[in-house]
Every structure is written in C-alpha cells, then in structure tokens.
GUDO-510261 format. One record per residue (C-alpha): residue number from 1; residue in one letter; x, y, z. Coordinates in Angstrom, 3 decimals, decimal comma. Layout:
REM residues N
<node resi="NUM" resn="a" px="X" py="Y" pz="Z"/>
...
REM end
This chain:
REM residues 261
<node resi="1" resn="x" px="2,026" py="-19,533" pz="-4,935"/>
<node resi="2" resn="x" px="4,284" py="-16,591" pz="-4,811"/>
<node resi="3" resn="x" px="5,700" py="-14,678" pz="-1,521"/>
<node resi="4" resn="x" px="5,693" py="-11,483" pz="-1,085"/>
<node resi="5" resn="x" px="7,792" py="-9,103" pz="1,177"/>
<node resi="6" resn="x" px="7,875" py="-4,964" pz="1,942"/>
<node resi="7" resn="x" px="9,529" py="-2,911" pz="4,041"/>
<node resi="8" resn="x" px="8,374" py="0,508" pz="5,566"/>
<node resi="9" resn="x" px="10,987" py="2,600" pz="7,763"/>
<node resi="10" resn="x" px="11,047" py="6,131" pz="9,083"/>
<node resi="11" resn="x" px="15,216" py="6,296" pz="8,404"/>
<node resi="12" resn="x" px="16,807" py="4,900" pz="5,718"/>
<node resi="13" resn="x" px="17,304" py="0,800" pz="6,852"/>
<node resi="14" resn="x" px="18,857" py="-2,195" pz="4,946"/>
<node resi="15" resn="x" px="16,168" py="-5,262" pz="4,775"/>
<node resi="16" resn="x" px="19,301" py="-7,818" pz="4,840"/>
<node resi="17" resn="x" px="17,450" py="-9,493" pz="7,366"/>
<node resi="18" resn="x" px="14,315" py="-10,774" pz="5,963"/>
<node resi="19" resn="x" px="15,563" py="-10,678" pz="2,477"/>
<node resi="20" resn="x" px="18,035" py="-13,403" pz="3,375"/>
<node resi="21" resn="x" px="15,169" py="-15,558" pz="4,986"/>
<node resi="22" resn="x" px="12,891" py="-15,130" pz="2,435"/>
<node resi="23" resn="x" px="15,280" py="-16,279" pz="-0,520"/>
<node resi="24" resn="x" px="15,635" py="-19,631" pz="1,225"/>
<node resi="25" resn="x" px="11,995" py="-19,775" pz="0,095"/>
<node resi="26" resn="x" px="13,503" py="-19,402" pz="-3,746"/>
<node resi="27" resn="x" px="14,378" py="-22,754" pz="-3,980"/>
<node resi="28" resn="x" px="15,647" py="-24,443" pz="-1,114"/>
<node resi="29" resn="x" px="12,976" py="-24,299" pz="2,399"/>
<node resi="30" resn="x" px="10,449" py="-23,929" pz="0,018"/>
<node resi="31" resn="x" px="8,823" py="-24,150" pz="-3,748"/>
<node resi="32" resn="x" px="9,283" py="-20,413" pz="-4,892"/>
<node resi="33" resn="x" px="12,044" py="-20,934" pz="-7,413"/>
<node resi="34" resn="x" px="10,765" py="-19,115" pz="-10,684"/>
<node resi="35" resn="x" px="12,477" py="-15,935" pz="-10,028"/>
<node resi="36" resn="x" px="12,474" py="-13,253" pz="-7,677"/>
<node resi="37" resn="x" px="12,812" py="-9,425" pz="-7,454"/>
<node resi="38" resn="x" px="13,566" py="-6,392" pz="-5,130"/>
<node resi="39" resn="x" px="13,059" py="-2,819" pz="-5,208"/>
<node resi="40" resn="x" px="14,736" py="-0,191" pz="-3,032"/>
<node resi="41" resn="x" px="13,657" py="3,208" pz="-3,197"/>
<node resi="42" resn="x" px="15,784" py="6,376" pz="-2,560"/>
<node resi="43" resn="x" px="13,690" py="9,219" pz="-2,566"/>
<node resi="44" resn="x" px="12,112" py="9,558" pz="-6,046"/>
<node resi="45" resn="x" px="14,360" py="7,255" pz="-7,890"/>
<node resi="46" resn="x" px="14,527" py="3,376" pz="-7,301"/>
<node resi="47" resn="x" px="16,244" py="0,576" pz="-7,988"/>
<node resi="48" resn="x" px="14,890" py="-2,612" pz="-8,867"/>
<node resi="49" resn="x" px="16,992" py="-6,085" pz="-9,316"/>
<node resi="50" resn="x" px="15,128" py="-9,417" pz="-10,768"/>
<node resi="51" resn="x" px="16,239" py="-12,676" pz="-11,715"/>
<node resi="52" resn="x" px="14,262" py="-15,467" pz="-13,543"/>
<node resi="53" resn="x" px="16,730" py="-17,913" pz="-11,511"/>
<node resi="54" resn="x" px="15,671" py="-19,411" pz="-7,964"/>
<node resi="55" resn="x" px="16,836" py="-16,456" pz="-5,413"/>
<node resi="56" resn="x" px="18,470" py="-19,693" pz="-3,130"/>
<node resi="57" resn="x" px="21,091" py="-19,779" pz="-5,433"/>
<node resi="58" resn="x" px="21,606" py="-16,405" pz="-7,555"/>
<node resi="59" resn="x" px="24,214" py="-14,366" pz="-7,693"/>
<node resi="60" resn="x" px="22,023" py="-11,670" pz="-7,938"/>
<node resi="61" resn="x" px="20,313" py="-12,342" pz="-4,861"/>
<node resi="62" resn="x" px="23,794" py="-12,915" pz="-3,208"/>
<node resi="63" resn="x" px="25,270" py="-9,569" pz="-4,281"/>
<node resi="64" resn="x" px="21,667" py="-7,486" pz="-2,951"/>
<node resi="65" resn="x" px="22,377" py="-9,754" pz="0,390"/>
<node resi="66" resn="x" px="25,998" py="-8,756" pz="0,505"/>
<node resi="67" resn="x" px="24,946" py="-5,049" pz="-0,433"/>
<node resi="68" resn="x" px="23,381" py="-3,711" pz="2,282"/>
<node resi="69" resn="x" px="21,125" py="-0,718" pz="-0,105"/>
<node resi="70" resn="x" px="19,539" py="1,404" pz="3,021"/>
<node resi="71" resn="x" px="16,130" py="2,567" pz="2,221"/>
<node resi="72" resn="x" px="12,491" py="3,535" pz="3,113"/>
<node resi="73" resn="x" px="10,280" py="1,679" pz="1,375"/>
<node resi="74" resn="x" px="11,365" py="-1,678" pz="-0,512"/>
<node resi="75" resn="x" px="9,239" py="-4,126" pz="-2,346"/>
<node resi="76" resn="x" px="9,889" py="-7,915" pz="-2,453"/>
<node resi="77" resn="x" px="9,020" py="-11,110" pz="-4,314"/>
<node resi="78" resn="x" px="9,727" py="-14,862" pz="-5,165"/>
<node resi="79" resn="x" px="7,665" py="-16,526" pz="-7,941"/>
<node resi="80" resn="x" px="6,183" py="-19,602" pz="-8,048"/>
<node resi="81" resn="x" px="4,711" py="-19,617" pz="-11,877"/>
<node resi="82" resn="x" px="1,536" py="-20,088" pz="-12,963"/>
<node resi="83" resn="x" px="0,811" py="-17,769" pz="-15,525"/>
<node resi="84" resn="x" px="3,383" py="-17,125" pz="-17,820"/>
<node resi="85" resn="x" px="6,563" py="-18,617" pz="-18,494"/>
<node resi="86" resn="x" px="9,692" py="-18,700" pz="-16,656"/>
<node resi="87" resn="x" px="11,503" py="-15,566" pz="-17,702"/>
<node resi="88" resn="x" px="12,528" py="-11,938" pz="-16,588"/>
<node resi="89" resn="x" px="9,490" py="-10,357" pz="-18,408"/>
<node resi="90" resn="x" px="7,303" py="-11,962" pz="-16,093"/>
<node resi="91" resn="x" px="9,793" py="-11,926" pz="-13,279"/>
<node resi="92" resn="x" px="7,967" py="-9,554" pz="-10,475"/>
<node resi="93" resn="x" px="8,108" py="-6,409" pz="-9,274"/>
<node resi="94" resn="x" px="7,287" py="-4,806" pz="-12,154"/>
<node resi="95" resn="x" px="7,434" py="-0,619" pz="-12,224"/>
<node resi="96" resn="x" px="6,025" py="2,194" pz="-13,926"/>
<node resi="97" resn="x" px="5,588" py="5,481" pz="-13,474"/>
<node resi="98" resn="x" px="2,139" py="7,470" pz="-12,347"/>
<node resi="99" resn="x" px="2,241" py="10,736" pz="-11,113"/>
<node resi="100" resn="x" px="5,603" py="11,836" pz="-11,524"/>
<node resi="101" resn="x" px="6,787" py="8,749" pz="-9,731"/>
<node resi="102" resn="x" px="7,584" py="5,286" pz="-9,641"/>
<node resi="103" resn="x" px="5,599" py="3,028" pz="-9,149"/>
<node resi="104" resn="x" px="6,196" py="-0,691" pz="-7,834"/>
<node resi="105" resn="x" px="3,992" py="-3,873" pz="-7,420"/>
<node resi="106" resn="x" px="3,946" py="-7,747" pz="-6,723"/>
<node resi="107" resn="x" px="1,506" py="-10,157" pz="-6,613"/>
<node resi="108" resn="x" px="0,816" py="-13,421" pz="-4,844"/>
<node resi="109" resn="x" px="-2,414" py="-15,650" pz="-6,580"/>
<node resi="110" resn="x" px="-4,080" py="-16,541" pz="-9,673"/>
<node resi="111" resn="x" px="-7,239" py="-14,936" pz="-10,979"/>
<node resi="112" resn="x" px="-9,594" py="-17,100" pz="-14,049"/>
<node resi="113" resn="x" px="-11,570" py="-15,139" pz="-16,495"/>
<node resi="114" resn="x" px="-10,301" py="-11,726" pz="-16,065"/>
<node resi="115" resn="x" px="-9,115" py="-10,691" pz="-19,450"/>
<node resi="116" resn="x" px="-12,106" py="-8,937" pz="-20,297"/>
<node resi="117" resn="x" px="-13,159" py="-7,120" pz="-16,589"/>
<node resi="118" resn="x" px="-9,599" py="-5,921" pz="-16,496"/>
<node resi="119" resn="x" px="-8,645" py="-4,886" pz="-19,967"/>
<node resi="120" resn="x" px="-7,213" py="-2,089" pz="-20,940"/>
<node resi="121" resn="x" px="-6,793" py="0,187" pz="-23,655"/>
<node resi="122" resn="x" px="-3,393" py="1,813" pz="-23,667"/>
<node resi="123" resn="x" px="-1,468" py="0,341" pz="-20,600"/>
<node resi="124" resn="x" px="-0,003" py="-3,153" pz="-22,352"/>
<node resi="125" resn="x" px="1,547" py="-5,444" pz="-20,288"/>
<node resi="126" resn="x" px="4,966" py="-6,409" pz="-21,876"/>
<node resi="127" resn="x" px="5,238" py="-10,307" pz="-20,055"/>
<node resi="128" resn="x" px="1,872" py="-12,868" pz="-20,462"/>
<node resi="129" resn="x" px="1,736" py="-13,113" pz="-16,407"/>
<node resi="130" resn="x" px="-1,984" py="-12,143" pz="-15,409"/>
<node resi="131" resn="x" px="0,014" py="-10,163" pz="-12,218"/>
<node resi="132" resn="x" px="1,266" py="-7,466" pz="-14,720"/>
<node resi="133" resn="x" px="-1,816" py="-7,058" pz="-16,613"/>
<node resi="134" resn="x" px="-3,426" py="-6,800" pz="-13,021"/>
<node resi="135" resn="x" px="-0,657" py="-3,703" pz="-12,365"/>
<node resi="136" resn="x" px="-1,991" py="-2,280" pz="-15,540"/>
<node resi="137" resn="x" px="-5,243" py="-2,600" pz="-15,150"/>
<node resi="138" resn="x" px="-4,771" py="-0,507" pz="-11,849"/>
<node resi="139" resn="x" px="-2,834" py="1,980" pz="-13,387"/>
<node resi="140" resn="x" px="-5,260" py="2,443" pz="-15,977"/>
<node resi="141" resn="x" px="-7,986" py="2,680" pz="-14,225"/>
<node resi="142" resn="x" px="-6,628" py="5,560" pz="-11,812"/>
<node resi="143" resn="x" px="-5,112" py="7,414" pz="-14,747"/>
<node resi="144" resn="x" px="-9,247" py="7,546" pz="-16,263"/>
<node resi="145" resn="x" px="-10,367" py="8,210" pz="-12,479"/>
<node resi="146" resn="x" px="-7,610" py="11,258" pz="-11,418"/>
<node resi="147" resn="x" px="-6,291" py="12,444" pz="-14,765"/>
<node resi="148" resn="x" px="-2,523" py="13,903" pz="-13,997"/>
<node resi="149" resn="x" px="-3,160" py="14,648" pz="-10,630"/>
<node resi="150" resn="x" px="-2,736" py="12,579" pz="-7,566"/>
<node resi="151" resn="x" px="-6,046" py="12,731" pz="-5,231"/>
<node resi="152" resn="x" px="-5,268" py="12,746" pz="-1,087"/>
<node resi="153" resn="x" px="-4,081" py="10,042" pz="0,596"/>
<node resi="154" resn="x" px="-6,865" py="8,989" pz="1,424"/>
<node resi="155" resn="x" px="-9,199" py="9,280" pz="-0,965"/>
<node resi="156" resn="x" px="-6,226" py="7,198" pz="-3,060"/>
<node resi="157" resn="x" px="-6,172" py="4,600" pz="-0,365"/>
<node resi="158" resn="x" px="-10,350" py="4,155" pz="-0,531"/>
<node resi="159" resn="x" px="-9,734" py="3,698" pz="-4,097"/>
<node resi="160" resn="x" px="-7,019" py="1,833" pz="-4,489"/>
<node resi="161" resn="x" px="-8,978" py="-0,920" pz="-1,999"/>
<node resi="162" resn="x" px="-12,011" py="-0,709" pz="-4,076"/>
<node resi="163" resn="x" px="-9,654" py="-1,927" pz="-7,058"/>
<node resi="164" resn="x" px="-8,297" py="-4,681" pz="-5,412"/>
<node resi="165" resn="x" px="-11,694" py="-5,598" pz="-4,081"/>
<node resi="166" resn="x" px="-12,855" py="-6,086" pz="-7,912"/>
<node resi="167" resn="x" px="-10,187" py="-7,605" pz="-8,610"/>
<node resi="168" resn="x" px="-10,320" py="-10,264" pz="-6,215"/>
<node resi="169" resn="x" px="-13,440" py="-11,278" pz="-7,541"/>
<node resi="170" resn="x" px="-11,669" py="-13,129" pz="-10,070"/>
<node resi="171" resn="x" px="-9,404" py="-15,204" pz="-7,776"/>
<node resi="172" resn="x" px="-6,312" py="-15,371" pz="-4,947"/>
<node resi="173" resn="x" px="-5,461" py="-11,441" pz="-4,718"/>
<node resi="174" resn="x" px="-2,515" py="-10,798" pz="-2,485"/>
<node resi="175" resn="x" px="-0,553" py="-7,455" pz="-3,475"/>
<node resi="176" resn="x" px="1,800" py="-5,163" pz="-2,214"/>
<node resi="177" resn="x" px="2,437" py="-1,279" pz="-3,947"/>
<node resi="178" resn="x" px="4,457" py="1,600" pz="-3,135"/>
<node resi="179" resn="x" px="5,522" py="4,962" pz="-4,484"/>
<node resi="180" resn="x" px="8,572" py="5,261" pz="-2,050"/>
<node resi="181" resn="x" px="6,477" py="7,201" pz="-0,072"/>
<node resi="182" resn="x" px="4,050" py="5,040" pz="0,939"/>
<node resi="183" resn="x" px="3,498" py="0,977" pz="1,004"/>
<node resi="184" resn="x" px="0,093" py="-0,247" pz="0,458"/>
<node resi="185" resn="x" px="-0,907" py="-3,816" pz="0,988"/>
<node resi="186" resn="x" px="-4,091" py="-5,903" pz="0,510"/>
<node resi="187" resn="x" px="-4,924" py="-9,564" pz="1,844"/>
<node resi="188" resn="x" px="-7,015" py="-11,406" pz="0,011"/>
<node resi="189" resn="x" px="-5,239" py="-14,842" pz="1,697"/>
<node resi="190" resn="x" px="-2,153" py="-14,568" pz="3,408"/>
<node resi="191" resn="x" px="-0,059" py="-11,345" pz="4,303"/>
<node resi="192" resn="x" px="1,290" py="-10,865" pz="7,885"/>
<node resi="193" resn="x" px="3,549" py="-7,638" pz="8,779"/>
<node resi="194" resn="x" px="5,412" py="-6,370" pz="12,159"/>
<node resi="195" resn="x" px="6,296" py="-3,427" pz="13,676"/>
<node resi="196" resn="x" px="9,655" py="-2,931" pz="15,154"/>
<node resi="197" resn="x" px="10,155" py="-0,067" pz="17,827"/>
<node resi="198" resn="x" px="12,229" py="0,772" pz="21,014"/>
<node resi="199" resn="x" px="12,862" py="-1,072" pz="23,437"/>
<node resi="200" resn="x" px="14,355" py="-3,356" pz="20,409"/>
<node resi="201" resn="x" px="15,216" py="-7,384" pz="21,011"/>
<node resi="202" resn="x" px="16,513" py="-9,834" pz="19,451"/>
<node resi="203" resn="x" px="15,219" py="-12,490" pz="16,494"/>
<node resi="204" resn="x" px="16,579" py="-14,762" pz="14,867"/>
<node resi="205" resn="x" px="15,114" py="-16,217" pz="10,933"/>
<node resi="206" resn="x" px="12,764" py="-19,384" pz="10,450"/>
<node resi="207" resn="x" px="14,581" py="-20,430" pz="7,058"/>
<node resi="208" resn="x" px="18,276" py="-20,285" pz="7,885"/>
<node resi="209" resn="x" px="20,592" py="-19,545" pz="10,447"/>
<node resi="210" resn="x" px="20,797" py="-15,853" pz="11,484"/>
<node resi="211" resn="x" px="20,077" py="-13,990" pz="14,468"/>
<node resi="212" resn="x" px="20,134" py="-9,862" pz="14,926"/>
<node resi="213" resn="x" px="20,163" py="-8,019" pz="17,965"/>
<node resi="214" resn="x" px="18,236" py="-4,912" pz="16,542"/>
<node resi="215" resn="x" px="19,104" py="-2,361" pz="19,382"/>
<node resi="216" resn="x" px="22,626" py="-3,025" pz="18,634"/>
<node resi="217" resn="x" px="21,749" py="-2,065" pz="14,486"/>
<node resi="218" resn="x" px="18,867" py="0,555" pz="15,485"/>
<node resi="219" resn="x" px="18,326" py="3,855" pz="17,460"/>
<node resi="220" resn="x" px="15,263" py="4,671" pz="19,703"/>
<node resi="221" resn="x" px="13,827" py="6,806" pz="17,477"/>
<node resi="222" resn="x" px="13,981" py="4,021" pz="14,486"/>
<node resi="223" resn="x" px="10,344" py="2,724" pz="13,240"/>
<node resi="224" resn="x" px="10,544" py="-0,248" pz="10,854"/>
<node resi="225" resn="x" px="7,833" py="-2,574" pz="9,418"/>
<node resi="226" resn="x" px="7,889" py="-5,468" pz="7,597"/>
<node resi="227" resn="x" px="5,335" py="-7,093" pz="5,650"/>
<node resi="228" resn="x" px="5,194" py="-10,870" pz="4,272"/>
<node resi="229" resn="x" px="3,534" py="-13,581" pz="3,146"/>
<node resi="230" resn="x" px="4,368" py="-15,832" pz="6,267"/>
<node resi="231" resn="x" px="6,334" py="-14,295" pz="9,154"/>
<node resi="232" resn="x" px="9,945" py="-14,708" pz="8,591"/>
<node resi="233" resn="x" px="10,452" py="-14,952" pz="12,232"/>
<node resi="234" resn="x" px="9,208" py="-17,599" pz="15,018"/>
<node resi="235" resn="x" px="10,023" py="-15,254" pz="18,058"/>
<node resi="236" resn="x" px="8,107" py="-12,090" pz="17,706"/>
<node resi="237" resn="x" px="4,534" py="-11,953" pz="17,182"/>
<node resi="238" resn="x" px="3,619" py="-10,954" pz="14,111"/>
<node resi="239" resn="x" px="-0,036" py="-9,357" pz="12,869"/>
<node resi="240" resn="x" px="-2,066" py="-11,582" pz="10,524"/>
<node resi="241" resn="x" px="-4,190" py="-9,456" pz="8,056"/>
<node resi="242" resn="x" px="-7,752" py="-10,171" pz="7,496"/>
<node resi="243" resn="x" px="-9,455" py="-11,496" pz="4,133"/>
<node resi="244" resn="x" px="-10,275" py="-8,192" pz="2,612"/>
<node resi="245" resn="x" px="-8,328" py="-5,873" pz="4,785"/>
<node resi="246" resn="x" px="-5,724" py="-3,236" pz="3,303"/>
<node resi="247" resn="x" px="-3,696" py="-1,063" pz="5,168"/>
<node resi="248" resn="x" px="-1,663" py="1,978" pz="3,962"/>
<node resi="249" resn="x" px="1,703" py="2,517" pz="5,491"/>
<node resi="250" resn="x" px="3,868" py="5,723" pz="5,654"/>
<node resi="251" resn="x" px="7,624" py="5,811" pz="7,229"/>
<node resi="252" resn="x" px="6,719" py="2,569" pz="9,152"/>
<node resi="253" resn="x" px="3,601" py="3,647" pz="10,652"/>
<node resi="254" resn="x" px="-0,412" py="2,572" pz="10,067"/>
<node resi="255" resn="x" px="-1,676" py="5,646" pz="8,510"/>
<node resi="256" resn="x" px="-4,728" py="4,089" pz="7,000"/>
<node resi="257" resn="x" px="-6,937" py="0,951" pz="7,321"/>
<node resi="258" resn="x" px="-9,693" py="-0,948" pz="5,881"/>
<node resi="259" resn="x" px="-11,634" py="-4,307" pz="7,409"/>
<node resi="260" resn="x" px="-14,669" py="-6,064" pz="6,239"/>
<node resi="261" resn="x" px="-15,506" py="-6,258" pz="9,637"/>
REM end
C-alpha cells in the first residue's frame, strides 16, 4: 500500500527531514514507486508538487528536497497503485477548495464495493483511483451537512471521524487532511506521529543516511509534529495510533481526539 506523511508546526519549518526518508520508500527501501506528492501550505494559499514517477529517483522530488519550502502544515504521499492507473490524475494529494480554503488529502488502502455508499452527485472525481472519489465523497457530504459555512472545530472533527468511520466499512482506510490550519488524521491500520519539543536531540533516518541535531535547526519555543505511516526514525519513540482513532492537530499540538476505547 501507499505511505503517508504530515507535518504540523507552530512556526513556519521545512520537512526536509522526513521527506528525504520517506522518498527512499518511492522506489528504492521499499515498493511505493507509483508516484508521489507534497503539499506545503502558506497561510491560505498552497502549493502542491506530484509526480507519477518513483519519488527515489525524480527530479521533482530532488528539487522539493533541495528546496527547503518552510511551512505549517504539509501533506505527504507515495503510491503504491491499486486502483487506477499509473498517472498524475491519480497521483495523490489531491486538493479542492471548501470553505473558502484549500483543501488537501491522501490516502493509504483499498476499499471493495463502495461506488454506490459513496456516490456523489456533483463532486466528480477527475482520476479512476477510489482515494479521490473517497475525497469527494467527503466533501460532498459536508457541503449537504454545513451548507457555506464551516461548523466549530469540533463539531467538524466529530464529523469528519464519523465519515471516515463509514467509510472504513468498505476496506483499509488510512487518511490524512488539512486546511493549513489544521491536520486531521485517521487510522484505520497503520499511522504513527511524534512530537518534537525543547529540550531537542538528535535523530538520524531509517531509509538513508542523514542525521539532524534539531536544537541546532530549532528554538525552545518551536513545536513540530510529524505524522507517518511507519516512523521514519529508529531513535525516538514514536506514538502508534489505534484502529479507529483520529486525532485533530493545530500548530503541532493535540487539540482533539477520538478512541474506540
């Protein structure tokens, strides 16, 4: 399957990091070589590159590496196809807008017999991958629940994990969303994030070979979390999520939470 990666930070902070050991995974330490995507956000606007080529050896990928984009909220993937050909209309994240903003997702899974619980009527996917029609689907469905405007926080969060509840009724359901503002993430198999804060340390990457001293790239006051399908690290402990749990975060902080437990 897929992998997915996020970022949520209280200052503006490049994601070099990770996003170097998770592109290994595109095609060289592991099987994710179908394409891959990133989207940085900068207040309101975003930016969003994607590649149907394996990330290991894009130039793409190498120019976002060598571009150090600082930002608040980014959204990650590498694809490992199952529905839908190989191509950049079904290359992940995709992004609309809701709300007067922009909205990105990716998806890690595969659902069966969906078309029909999760059609819609005006939201048309433009690839054939079932993640997109999953995105609209979502969309849709808040559009007919909200109208134009955008309920609290968390009244949005309860919803948004009721969604993805449904939806995993139909298969693997692994997702990650954000508005720039906020990152929201729900485990259906695998997701795993960290929290970086003072006093900061060292770590050094899983898939290649690169270590960072973050107190000498950081302040005290910096809060940065990163989510991902497996840790991208084998030196800091990292938080496993829960089958069913979501969690909603806001300039690199837990701000909501939902367990089955």
């Amino acid at each position: 399957m897929c992998e997915l990666l996020a970022m949520s930070a209280n200052v503006p902070t490049d994601i070099v990091f990770s996003f170097t050991g998770l592109i290994e995974r595109g095609g060289k330490t592991g099987p994710h070589k179908d394409g891959w995507g990133i989207t940085f956000y900068e207040g309101k606007g975003c930016r969003t590159f994607r590649d149907p080529l394996p990330s290991a050896t894009s130039r793409v990928a190498r120019l976002v590496k060598e571009y150090p984009i600082k930002s608040e909220a980014v959204i990650c993937h590498i694809r490992q196809a199952n529905v839908g050909r190989i191509s950049l209309e079904n290359t992940h994240p995709f992004v609309r807008q809701l709300w007067g903003r922009n909205i990105t997702f990716a998806h890690n899974g595969q659902l069966k017999d969906y078309k029909e619980a999760l059609e819609t009527s005006w939201h048309e996917a433009v690839g054939e991958s079932d993640s997109e029609q999953i995105f609209c689907f979502i969309l849709e469905q808040l559009i007919n629940t909200y109208g134009r405007e955008k309920p609290p926080t968390d009244e949005l969060f309860n919803t948004l994990t009721a969604l993805c509840q449904k939806i995993n009724q139909y298969g693997v359901f692994n997702t990650i969303m954000s508005d720039g503002e906020f990152v929201f993430c729900y485990c259906d198999t695998k997701l795993h994030w960290i929290t970086r804060r003072a006093p900061f340390g060292p770590a050094k990457l899983i898939d290649t070979e690169m270590l960072v001293d973050f107190k000498e790239e950081t302040t005290p006051n910096d809060v940065v979390t990163i989510i991902a399908t497996q840790p991208l690290t084998n030196d800091e402990s990292w938080h496993k999520m829960a089958k069913g749990e979501a969690i909603l975060f806001k300039l690199g902080e837990v701000i909501e939470q939902h367990t089955n437990n």
